[in-house]
N, C-alpha and C positions, 0 to 999 in steps of 0.2 A: 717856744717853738719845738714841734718834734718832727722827726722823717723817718720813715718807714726802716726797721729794719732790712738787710740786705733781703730783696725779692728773691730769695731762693734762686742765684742763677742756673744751676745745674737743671731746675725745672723748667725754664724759659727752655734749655737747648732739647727739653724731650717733643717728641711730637704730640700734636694737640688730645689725641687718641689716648694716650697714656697720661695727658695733664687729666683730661675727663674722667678716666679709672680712679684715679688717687683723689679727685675732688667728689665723686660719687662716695668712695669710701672713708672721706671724712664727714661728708651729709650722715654718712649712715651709723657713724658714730656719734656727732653729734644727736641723733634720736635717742641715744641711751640717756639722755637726761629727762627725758618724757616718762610718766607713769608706766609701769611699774616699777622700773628701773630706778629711775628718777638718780644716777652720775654726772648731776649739773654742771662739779668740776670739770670733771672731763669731756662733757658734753661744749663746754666753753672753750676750752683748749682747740678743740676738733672747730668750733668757730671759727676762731683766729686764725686757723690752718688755711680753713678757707680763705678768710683773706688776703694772707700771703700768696695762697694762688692764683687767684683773680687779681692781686699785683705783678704777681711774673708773669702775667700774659703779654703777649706781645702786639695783641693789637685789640680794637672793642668785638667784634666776631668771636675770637679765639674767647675773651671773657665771660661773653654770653654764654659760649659753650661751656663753659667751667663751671659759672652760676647756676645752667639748668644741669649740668650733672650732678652738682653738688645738692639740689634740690630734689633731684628724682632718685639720688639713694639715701635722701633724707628722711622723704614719704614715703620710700619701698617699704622700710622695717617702722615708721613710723603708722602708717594706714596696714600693717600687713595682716589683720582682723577684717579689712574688709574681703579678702576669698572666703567667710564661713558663713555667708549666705548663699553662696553658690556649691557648700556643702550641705545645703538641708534636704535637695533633692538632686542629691550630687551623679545621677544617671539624666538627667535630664539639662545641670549647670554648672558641672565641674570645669568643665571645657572652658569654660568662659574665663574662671578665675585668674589664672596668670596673667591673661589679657585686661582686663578689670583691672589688675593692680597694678600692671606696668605702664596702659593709659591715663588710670588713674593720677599717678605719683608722676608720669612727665606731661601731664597737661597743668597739674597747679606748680609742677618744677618752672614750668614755664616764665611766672612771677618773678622769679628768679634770676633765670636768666637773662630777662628784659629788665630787674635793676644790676645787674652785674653789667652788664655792655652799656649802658647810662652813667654807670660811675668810673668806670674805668677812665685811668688818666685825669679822673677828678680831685682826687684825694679822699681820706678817708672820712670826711666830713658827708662827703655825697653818698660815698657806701652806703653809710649807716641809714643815711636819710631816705634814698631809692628801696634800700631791703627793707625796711621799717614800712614805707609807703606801699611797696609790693603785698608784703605781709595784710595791711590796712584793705587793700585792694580786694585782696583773695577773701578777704570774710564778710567783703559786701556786694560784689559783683555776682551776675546771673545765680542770684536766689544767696550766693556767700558759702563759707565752708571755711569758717574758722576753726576748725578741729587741726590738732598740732601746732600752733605757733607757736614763735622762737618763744614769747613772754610766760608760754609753761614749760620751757627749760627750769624756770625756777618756784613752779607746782609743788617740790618736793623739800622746799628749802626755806629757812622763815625770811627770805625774801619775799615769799608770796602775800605776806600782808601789807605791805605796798600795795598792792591792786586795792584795796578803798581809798587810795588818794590818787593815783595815777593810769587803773585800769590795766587791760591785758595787754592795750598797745605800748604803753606803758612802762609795760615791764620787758617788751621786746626793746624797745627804745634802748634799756638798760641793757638786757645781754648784748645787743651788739655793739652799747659804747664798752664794755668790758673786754667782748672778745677783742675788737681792734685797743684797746690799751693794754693789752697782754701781748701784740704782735710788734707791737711798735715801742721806740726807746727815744725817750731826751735824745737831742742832739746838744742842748746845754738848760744850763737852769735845770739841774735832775730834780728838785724838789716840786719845781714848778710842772715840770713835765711828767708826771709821777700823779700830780693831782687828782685826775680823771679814776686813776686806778683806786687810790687812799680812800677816795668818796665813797668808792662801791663798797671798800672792805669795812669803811666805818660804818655806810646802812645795813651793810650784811651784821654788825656785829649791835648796833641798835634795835632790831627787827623784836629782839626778845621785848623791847621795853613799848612796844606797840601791843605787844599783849591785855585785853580788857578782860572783867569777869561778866560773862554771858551765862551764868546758871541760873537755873528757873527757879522763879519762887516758890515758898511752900506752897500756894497753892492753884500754883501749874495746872492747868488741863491736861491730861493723859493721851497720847498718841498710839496705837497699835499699827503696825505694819504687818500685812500678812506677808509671804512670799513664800509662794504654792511651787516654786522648781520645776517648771513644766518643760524640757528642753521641748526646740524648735520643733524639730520634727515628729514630735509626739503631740505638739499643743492640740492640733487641731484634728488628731487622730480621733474617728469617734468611741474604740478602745478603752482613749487613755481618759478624753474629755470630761466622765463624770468621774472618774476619782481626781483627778488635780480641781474638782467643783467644788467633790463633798470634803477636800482635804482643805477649802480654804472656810467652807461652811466650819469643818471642827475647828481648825482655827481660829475662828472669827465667837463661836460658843465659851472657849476654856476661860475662865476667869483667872483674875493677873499671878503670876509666877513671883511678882515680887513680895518681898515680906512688909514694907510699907505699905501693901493695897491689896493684901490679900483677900481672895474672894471679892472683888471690888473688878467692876468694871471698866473700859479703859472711857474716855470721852470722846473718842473719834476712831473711827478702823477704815483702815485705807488700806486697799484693792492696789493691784498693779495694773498697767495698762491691756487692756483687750483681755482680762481677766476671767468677762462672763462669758461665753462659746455660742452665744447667739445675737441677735439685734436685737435693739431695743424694743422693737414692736413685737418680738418674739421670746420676751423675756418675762413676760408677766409671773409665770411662777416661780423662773429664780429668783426675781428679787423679793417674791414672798418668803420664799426661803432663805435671804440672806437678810431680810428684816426679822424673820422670825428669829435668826442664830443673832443677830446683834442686840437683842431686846429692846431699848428704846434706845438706844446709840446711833448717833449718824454714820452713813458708811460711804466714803467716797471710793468707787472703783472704775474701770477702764471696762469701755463696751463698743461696739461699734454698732450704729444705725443710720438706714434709709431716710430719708426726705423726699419724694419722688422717686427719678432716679438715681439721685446722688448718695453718696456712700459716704461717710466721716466717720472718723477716729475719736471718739470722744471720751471726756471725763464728765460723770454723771452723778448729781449728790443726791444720795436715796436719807431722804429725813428718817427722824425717830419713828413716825405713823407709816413708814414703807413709801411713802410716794416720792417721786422724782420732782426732788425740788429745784435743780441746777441742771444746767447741760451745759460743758463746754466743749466744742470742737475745735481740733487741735489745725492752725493757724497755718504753722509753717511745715509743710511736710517734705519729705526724705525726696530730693528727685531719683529716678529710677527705681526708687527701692519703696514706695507710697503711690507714687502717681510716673506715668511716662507722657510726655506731650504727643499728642495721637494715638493714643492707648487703642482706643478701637480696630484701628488699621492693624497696628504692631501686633495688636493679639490673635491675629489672622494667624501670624507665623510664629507663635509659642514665646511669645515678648512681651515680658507684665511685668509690672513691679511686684519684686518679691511678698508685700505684706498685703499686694493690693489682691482681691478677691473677681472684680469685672472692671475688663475694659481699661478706661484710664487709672481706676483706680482709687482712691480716696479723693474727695472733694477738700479744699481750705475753708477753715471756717471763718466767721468775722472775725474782729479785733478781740484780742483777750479783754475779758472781764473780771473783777474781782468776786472772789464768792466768800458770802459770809455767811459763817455757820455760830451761832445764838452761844455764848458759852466758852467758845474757844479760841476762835479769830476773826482774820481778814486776812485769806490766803491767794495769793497770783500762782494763776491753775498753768503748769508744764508739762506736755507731755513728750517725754521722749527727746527726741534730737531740738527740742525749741530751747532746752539747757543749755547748748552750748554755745547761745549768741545770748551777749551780754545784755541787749535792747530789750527782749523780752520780760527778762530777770530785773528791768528795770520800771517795768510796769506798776503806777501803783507802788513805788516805792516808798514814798510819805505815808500812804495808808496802810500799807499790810505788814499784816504781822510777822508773816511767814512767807517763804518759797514753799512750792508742792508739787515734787515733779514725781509724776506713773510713769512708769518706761518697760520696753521688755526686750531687756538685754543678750536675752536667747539667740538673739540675730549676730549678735556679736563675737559668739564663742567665748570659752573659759581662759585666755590666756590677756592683752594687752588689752583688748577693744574694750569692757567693760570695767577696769583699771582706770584706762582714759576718761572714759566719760565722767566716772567717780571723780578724778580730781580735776575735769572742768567745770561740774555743779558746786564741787566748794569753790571754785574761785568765783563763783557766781554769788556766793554768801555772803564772801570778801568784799566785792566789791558793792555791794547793796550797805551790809551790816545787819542783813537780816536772816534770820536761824534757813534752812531748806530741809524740807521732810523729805525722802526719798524711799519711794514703795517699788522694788524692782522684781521681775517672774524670776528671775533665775539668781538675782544676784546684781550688785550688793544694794541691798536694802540700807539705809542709814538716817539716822538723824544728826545733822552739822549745825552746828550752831554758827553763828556771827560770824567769827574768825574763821570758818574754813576746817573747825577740828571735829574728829568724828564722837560723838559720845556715844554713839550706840551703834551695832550693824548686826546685819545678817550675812554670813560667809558665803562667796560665790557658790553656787552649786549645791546647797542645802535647801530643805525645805522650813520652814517654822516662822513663828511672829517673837517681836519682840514688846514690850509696852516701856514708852519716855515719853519724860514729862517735856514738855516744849519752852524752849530755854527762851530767853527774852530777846528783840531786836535792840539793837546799836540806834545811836541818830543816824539821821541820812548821811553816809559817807561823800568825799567831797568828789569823786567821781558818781555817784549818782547823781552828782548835780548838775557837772561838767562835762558826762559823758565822755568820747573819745574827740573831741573836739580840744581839747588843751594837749592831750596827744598829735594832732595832726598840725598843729599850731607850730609846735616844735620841727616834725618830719619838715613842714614848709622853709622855719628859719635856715636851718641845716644846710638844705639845696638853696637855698637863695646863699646863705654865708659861702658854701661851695662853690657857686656860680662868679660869684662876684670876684673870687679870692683868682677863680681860674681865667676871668677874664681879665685881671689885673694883670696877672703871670704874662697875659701872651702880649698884654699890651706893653710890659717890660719887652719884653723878647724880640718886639717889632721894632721901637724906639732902640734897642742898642744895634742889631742891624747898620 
């Protein structure tokens, strides 16, 4: 049996206003344990804080409020890359930004605070299980937005190789049976009450021996990545647009840099997303010139074209002969930032999604497919924000060899946002067991292998390629199999163990009466 250490009474006697200050400011500590950062320790401590707060409330209202405060200074500094799209034409969307991030971070705080006022007065069994479910909630309701969750608190930590057996719900599961076994103490049996806590520090201290050898054999296909550095607001400058062309064209020409494959070309050059500067139907010449600069090499890169009137985002496989052997259009797109629902209308009054060009703005394309290139693999084509939901990356998992995700992280600015994304593609690796190629415009370009580790990259904010050999995939990991369903299975026992334990209580409570 355990019970909660003393609920901080001097907190209870503060007014609700100043509980919401101090639980906003340990949200927002708590995000130091998010990439780049990545102070898991203390990002865990600042958990448990919170729950001690959301224990000294005094009633389920007051706890809500705690919940969404501590949620909306969690995503203030955790989302705070999303104001540098409204720097790219920042006379025309500056204004917008503060508003942007403050809506942003208290509309998913919201999650929050509707499990914080549910578990109140439940015990800590319900916490974990309603923040866990909330969490669950947030990454697949109205289109999802699992970027930030608590389960990459531990992105930076060999905890993270847990995500091939248990996924990212998973691993939130874990940080908050951790942070409340940090807040709480044996009331007796201290070895037994102590449990909860010893588990985590034994997985933490096994995680090393989860380690596999994923290096590629001798003889590996070769992978080039360009990354042409085109900041946002230059991309589409017509200026700047043919040299960030002809700078991907010399890159995609120089033969290999390494002393293994010298003068030896690579067997695959991969483009970053919206790479080319026209549509497809209007690209006949550059892709002769980007077949001509590859010689007989396949070259996957990022382009946008029509189909009528619809517009998509696509990843397009230009064969050894120059012709477009693949198309894939990208699936799941950016709300507001890709497409706006009534884009027509809204764009009356200077309201479009930022990447979008007309109107609503990017169309969704069918279901991914796998694309297989003669030679080298069977790769599950990403583009962009479809990295950070684990479902896609689950596509095709039996068959492909590889993840391949084009992105163009210019949107994101050079500080947190493009860190983030970096380390929710490895845990997308993690949790398959298969290598992920990443070809990014500005930054970071990398190849990850299985586990999650970088063998190769290109530094935020440079320009250059780099050429790796492509490391081998893992067996299907046991969450590829099981998906987030043996996660949810758990969230369920928790609330129902919760419910039961609390309807027990009152029915004591009424019989002694």
């Amino acid at each position: 049996m355990r019970r909660p250490l003393n609920p901080l009474p001097w907190l209870s006697e503060l007014p609700v206003s100043r509980q919401m200050f101090l639980a906003a400011l340990a949200g927002l500590i708590t995000s130091l344990g998010l990439a780049p950062i990545g102070l898991w320790p203390i990002a865990l401590l600042a958990l448990a804080c919170i729950y001690l707060m959301m224990l000294a409330a005094q009633s389920r209202r007051s706890a809500a409020f705690i919940g969404w405060a501590a949620g909306t200074g969690y995503f203030s500094l955790a989302l705070v890359w999303i104001v540098e799209p409204f720097m790219v034409d920042p006379w025309r969307h500056a204004w917008m930004a503060p508003f942007a991030l403050f809506f942003m971070s208290a509309g998913l705080a919201l999650f929050w605070g509707a499990a914080a006022g549910f578990a109140h007065g439940r015990g800590r069994l319900a916490f974990i299980g309603a923040l866990a479910l909330a969490e669950l909630a947030r990454a697949h309701l109205l289109t999802g937005f699992p970027w930030a969750m608590l389960g990459y608190l531990w992105s930076e930590s060999p905890m993270a190789l847990y995500a091939a057996y248990i996924g990212p719900h998973g691993l939130t599961l874990l940080a908050l049976i951790t942070a409340v076994s940090l807040a709480t103490r044996p009331a007796r049996l201290p070895l037994t009450g102590y449990l909860p806590l010893l588990a985590v520090f034994a997985a933490l201290a096994a995680a090393p021996l989860l380690q596999k050898d994923t290096s590629a054999p001798p003889d590996a296909p070769y992978v080039r990545l360009i990354q042409p550095n085109a900041p946002q607001h230059q991309k589409w400058d017509p200026a700047f647009v043919p040299i960030f062309f002809e700078r991907q064209l010399e890159f995609t020409r120089l033969p290999s840099y390494l002393a293994e494959r010298k003068d030896k070309r690579p067997d695959l050059i991969i483009w970053p997303e919206t790479a080319v500067p026209w549509t497809l139907g209007r690209a006949e010449t550059a892709l002769d010139m980007i077949s001509d600069a590859a010689g007989d090499v396949p070259v996957v890169l990022g382009i946008q074209r029509f189909d009528g009137p619809r517009l998509y985002n696509s990843l397009v496989l230009l064969s050894p002969a120059g012709q477009v052997a693949t198309v894939y259009d990208k699936h799941h797109l950016v709300p507001f930032g890709e497409y706006i629902p009534y884009g027509d209308w809204l764009a009356r009054f200077g309201i479009r999604g930022f990447a979008a060009q007309e109107g609503d703005g990017y169309s969704a394309g069918a279901d991914p497919k796998p694309i297989d290139i003669e030679g080298v693999g069977r790769f599950t084509p990403l583009i962009c924000y479809e990295a950070i939901f684990p479902a896609y990356s689950a596509a095709f998992n039996k068959t492909a060899t590889h993840l391949l995700q084009i992105t163009n992280d210019a949107w994101f600015g050079e500080v947190s946002g493009p860190q983030q994304h970096l380390s929710q593609t490895r845990m997308r690796a993690i949790e398959q067991g298969i290598p992920l190629i990443r070809a990014a415009n500005t930054g970071i370009s990398a190849m990850i292998d299985a586990q999650g580790r970088v063998l190769a990259s290109i530094p935020l904010g440079t320009a250059g390629f780099i050429d790796v050999p492509l490391p081998e995939r893992l067996p299907p990991t046991l969450y590829s199999q099981t998906g987030d369903w043996s996660a949810l299975a758990l969230i369920l026992v928790l609330l129902a163990t919760s419910w039961q334990r609390t309807r027990t209580k009152r029915s004591h409570h009424t019989k002694s009466r």
